[in-house]
N, C-alpha and C positions, 0 to 999 in steps of 0.2 A: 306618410309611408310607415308601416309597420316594421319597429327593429328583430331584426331576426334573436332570437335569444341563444346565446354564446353557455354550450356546456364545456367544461373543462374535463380534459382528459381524467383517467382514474389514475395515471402517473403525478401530473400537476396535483391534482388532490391531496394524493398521499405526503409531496412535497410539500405542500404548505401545510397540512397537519404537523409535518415535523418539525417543520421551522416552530411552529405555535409553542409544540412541545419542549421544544429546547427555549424559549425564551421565557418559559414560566418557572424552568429551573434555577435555583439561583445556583451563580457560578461554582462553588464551592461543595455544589451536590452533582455535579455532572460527571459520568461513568469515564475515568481514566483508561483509555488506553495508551499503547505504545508503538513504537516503530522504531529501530534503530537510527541514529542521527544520520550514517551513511546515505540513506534513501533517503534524506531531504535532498540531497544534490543530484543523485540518478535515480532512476525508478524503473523497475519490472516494463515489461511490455503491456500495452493499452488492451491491445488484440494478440490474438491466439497469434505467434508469426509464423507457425506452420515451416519451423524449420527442420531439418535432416535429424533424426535423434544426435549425431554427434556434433552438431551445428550449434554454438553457441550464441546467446542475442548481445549484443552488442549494445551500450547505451555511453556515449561521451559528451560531459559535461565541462566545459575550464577543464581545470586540473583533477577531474577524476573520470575513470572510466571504470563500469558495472559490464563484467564479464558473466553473464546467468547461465548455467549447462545444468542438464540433466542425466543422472544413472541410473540404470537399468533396473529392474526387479528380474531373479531367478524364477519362473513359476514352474514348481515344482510338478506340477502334472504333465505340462507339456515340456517342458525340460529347456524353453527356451527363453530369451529373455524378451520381460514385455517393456515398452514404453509409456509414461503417462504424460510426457509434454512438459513444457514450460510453464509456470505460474503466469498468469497475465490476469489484466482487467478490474471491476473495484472490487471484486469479493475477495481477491487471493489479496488484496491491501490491509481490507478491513479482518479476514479471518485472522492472516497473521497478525495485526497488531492485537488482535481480542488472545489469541494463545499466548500473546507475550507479558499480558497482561495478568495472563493466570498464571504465569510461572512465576513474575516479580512477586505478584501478592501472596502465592503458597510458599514461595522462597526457596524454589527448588525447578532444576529445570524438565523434571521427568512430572506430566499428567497425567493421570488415572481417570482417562474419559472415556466413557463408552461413548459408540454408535449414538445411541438412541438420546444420552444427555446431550452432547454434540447439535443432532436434528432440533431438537428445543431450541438449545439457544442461539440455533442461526438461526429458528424460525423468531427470535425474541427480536432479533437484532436487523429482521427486516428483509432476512431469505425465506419467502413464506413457506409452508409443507407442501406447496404444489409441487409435483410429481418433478419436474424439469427444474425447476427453478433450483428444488434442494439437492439435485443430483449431481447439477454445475457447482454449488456449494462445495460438494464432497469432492468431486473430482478436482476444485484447486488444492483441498488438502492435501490430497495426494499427489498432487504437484508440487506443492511445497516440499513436502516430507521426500523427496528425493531429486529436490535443487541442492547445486552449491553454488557459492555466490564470491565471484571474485570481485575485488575494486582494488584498483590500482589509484593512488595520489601522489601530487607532488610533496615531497616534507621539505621544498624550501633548503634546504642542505644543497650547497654548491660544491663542487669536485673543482680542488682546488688546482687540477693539474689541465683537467679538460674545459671546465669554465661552465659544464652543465649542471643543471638541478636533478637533484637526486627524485627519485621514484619509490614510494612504499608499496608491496602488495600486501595487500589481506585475503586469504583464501578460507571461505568459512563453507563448512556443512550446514546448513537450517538445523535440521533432525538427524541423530545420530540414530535412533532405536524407533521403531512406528510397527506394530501390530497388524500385519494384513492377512485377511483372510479369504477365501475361494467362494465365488459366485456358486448356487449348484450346476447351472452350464457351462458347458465348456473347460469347468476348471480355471477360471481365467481369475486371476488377482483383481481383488476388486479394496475399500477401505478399510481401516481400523477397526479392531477389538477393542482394544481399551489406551493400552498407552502409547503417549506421544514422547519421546526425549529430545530435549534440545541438545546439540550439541555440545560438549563443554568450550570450544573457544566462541561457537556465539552467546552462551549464556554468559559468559564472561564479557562481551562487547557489548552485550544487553543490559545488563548490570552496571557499568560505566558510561555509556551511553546512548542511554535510552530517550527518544523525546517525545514526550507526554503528549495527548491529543486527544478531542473528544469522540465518545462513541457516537454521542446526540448528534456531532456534527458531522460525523461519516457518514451516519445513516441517510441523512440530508444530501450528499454527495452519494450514495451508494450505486446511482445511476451513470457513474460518469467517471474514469479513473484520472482525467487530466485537470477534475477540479482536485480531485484527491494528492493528486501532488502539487499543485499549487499550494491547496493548505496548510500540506507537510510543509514547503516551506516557507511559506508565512510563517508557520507557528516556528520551524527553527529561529528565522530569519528577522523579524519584524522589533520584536521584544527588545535585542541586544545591539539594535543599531544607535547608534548614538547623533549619526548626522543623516539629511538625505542621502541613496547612494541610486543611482543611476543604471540603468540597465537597457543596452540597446536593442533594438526589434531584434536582431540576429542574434545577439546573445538569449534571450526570450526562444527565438525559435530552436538553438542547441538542448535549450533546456527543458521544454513543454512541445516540441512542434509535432517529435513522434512520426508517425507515417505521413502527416501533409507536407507535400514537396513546394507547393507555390505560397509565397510569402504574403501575397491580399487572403488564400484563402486562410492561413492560419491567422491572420490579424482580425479579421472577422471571428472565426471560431475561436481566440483569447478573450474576444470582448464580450462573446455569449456567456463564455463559461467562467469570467471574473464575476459576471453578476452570479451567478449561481454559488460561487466561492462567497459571495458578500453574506449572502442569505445566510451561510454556516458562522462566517467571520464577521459579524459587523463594525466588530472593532478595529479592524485592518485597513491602516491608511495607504493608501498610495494614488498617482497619479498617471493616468494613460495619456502618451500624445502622441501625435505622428513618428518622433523619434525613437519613443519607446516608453519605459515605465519608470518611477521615480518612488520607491519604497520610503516610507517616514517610520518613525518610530511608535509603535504600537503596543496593548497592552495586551499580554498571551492570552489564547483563545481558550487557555483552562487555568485554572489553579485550584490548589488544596492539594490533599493527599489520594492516593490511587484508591479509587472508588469501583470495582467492578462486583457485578452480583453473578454470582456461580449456578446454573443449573441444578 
């Protein structure tokens, strides 16, 4: 009997082309990005959540919890204010950590991008110039550029009177300053002119800590935001541990489960998308069993010095 012959998607494709690519780089030439350390432990929403504009997304992890809300824009034509939603999914991952990475290496947190550099190097980086693909592009910037992002954690400090542990919040803007400008219909606020400002308390948080990460390997992940936090925190994670450390299925499902409510389907969908994190990490040891995962010590998924190429 004649074997049917097996074409692979033009997704699969692209995937293993990048895998190729990033494995012929040697480590010490791969394009530095960034993400602040915070979002190894909680992360953005997977999916759009289509909440109320004043409806904040909620994400709890152990001892921290990611508070994401959104503020308005004035648009001045129509005098009312418009909404652009929550950042979510792997592009609002990978955009941010690539702006964060131009502000570290210019050494300032205001960038002077136009539009049109902008469109390049998300199309460099894997958001091709087809019409929709780079419009979802733009529109997380613009999601970005009017989040603020709360995270509450435990600091360990015990209240000597009450016997509880104390709680830190951090309340950061992303962007302080973003250039928008009017569609010619409607009038309606649409992306950036040219500059971006980071806030000064996250360029400050950014600057302290920041944790390093490859583009080669996002881009390999650019399909999937739950492999993208896994990596984030391997790459936190993996490097500094010193002995095995244990991690049960329900703790795994606090921290990666996201919208899947039943626990076989998310254990199936960690094991898909571990492999697919392998492909990015191959250097990442750990071990999956029925009762959950067992992280070993592993050697970071980058080094050298911040290496990004500028439009």
């Amino acid at each position: 009997m004649e074997e049917k012959e097996h074409h692979l998607s033009r997704y699969v494709k692209s995937r293993m082309e990048l895998v190729l690519e990033a494995r012929n780089i040697e480590p010490n030439e791969l394009e530095q990005v960034y993400l602040p350390a915070s979002l190894a432990h909680v992360y953005f929403p997977r999916r759009d959540p289509k909440l109320s504009n004043d409806q904040p997304y909620i994400h709890e992890n152990g001892h921290y919890t990611l508070y994401l809300s959104q503020r308005p824009l004035l648009n001045k034509f129509t005098k009312k204010f418009e909404y652009f939603g929550l950042p979510f999914g792997p592009k609002a991952r990978i955009i941010l950590s690539v702006i964060n990475a131009m502000a570290l290496q210019q050494g300032s947190p205001k960038l002077d991008l136009d539009a049109n550099s902008l469109s390049t190097f998300l199309t460099r980086i894997g958001f091709t110039d087809g019409g929709n693909q780079l419009a979802q592009a733009r529109n997380q910037v613009a999601r970005l550029a009017r989040a603020d992002i709360n995270i509450q954690y435990s600091n360990g400090r015990i209240n000597s009177e009450t016997g509880q542990e104390g709680t830190t919040d951090t309340s950061i803007r992303l962007v302080s300053e973003f250039d928008f400008w009017a569609k010619e219909k409607e009038g309606q606020p649409t992306l950036w002119d040219r500059n971006i400002v980071l806030s000064n308390e996250y360029w400050e948080t950014l600057q302290k800590h920041a944790l390093p990460l490859s583009l080669e390997h996002l881009k390999i992940l650019s399909g999937n935001a739950r492999a993208i936090d896994i990596y984030t925190f391997f790459a936190y994670r993996l490097h500094v541990i010193n002995k095995p450390v244990f991690l049960a299925w329900t703790i795994l499902k606090e921290m990666f489960g996201g919208e899947i409510s039943a626990m076989n389907e998310f254990k199936r969908t960690l094991r898909q998308t571990l492999n697919l994190v392998k492909l990015a990490y191959p250097n990442a040891k750990f071990e999956l069993d029925n009762k959950g995962m067992t992280l070993h010590n592993s050697p970071p998924p980058i080094k050298g010095k911040s290496k990004i190429e500028l439009p």
